[in-house]
Every structure is written in C-alpha cells, then in structure tokens.
MARSEDO-836653 format. One record per residue (C-alpha): residue number from 1; x, y, z; residue in one letter. Coordinates in Angstrom, 1 decimal. Example, Ala and Ser with C-alpha at 12.3 -4.5 7.8 and 13.67 -1.06 7.14 Angstrom:
REM MARSEDO-836653
{r 1; {12.3; -4.5; 7.8}; a}
{r 2; {13.7; -1.1; 7.1}; s}
This chain:
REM MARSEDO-836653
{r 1; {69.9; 110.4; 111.5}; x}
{r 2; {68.6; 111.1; 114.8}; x}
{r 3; {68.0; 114.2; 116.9}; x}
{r 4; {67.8; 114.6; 120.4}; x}
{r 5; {66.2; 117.2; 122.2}; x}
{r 6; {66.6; 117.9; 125.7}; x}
{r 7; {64.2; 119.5; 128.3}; x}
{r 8; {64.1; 120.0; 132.2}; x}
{r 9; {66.6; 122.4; 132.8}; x}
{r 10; {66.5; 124.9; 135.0}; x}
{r 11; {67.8; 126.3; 138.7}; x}
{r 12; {67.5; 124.5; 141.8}; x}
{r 13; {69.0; 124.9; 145.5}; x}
{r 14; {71.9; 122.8; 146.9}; x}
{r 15; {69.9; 119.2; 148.0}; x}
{r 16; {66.9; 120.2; 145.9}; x}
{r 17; {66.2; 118.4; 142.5}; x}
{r 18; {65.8; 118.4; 138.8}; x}
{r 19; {64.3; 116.2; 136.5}; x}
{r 20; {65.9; 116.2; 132.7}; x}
{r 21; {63.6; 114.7; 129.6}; x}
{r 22; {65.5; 113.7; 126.5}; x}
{r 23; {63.5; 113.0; 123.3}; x}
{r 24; {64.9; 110.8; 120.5}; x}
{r 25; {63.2; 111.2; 117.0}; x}
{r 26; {64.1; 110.1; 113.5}; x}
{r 27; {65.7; 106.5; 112.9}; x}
{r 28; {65.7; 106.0; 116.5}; x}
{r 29; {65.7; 102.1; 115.4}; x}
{r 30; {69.6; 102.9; 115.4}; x}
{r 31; {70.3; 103.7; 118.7}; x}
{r 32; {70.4; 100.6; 121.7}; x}
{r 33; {72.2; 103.2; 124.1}; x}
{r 34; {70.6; 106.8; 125.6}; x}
{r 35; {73.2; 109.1; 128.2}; x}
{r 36; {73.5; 111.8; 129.2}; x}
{r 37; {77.6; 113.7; 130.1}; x}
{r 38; {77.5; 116.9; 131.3}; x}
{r 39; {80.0; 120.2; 130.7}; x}
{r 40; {81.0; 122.6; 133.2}; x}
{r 41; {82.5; 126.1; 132.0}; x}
{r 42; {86.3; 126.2; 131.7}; x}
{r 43; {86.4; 122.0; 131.7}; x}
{r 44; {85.8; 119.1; 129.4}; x}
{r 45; {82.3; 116.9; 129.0}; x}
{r 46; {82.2; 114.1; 130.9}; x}
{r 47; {80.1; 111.0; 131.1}; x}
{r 48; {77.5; 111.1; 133.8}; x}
{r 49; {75.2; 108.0; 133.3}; x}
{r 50; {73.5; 106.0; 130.3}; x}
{r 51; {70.8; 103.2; 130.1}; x}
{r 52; {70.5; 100.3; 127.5}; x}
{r 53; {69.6; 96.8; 129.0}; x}
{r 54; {71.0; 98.3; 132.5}; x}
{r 55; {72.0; 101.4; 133.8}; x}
{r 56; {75.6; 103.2; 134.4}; x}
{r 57; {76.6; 105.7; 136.2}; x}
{r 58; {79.5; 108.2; 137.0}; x}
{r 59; {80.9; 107.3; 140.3}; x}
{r 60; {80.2; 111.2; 141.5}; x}
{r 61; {76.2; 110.7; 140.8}; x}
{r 62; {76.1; 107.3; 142.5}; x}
{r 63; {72.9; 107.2; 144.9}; x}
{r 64; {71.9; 110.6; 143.8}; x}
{r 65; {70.9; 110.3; 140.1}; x}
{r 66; {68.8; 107.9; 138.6}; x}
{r 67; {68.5; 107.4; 134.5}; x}
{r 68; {65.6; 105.6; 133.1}; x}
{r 69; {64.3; 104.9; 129.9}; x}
{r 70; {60.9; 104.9; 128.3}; x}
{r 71; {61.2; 103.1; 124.9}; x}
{r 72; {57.7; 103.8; 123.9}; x}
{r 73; {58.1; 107.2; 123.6}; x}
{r 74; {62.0; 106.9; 122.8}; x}
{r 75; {62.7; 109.4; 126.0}; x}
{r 76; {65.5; 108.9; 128.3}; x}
{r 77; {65.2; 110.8; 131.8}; x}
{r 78; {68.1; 112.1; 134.7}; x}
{r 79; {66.4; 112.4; 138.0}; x}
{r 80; {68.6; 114.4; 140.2}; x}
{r 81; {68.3; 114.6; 144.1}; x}
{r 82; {70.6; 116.0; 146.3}; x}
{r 83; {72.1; 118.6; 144.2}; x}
{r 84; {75.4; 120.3; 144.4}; x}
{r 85; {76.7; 123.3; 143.7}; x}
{r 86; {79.5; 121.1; 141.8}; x}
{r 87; {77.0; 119.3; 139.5}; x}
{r 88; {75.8; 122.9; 137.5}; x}
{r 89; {76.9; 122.7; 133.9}; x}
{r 90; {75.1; 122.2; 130.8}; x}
{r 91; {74.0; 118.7; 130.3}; x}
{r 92; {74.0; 117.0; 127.0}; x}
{r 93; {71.9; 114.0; 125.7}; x}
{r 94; {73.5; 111.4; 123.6}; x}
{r 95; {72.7; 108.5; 121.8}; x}
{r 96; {74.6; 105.3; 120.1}; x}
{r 97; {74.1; 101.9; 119.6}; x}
{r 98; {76.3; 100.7; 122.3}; x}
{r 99; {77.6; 102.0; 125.1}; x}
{r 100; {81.0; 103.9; 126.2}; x}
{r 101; {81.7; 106.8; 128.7}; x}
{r 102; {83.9; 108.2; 126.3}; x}
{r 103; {82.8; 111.4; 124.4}; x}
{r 104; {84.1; 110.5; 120.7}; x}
{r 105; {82.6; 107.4; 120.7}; x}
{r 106; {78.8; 108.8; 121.0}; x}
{r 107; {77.2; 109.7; 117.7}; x}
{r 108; {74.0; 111.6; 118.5}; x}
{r 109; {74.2; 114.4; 120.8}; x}
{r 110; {71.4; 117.3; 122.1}; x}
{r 111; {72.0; 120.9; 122.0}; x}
{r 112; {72.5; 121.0; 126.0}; x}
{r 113; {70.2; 122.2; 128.6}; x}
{r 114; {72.0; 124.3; 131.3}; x}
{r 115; {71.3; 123.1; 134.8}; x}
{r 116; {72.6; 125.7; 137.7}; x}
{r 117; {73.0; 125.0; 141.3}; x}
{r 118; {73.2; 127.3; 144.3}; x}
{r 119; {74.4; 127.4; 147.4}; x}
C-alpha cells in the first residue's frame, strides 16, 4: 500500500499563487507516476497534471502550473501562478505506476486539500 498526504492548501487572490506538497510513504517502490486532479463542488474530478519521466498537463493549467517531482523524498509538488477564481476546488494527490488522465485508472489517492480563489 501507499498513502499520500497532501499539504499547501489554502486561500489566495485571483493572479496570486499556491504551492501544493504531496508526500508518498509506504511501498512507494510501486508507484512510477505522481498527479495531482482536482474537484470542484457540484462537478466531477478531473485530471490536472502528473510527472513520471516528463510532465503533463491539463490544457486549462498550461503556462500557469508547474508539477515537479523530488524522488528523494518521494514528494510531488503543483506550483500555481496566476490563479483563477475557476481553479478553487479541492485538489487530490494520486499515485500509479503509469500514467492516464483518467480517474479510475489511478490507484493511490490523498484525502484532498481545498484550495479557494477570490476575486
């Protein structure tokens, strides 16, 4: 098994920025892929970017958020600049060994850390 636990949340102003920290721990030696998808109230979770040899992203975070990945200490990060309004939701780590934007196909998954956005 592995657990994931997210940190990093938090409230930020429209264009201002967040930084989410996702810790892996257990048999971490079977996971290749870390992501993160995100879930707004009232819609379904969807894939917002993941890192294994390279990164991916959601075409609506493109140039705004950066993933990276410190195997060392088996942490993923989400950098996030230019924040929207649209982009507050809770935002869930996940972990697999390979990589697919779709939700059922991720075995490891966070609790969620809620990230808000104002106007």
């Amino acid at each position: 098994q592995v657990q994931l636990a997210e940190s990093g949340g938090g409230s930020a102003q429209a264009e201002g920025s967040l930084r989410l920290s996702c810790a892996a721990s257990g048999r971490t030696s079977s996971i290749s892929v870390m992501g993160w998808f995100r879930q707004a109230p009232g819609k379904e979770r969807e894939f917002v970017a993941a890192i294994g040899r390279i990164a991916h992203y959601a075409d609506f975070v493109k140039g705004r958020f950066t993933i990276s990945r410190d195997n060392a200490k088996n942490t993923v990060y989400l950098q996030m600049n230019s924040l929207k309004p649209e982009d507050t939701a809770v935002y869930f780590c996940a972990a697999d060994k390979a990589y697919s934007r779709r939700v059922g196909d991720w075995d490891y998954w966070g609790r969620g850390t809620q990230v808000t956005v104002s106007s």
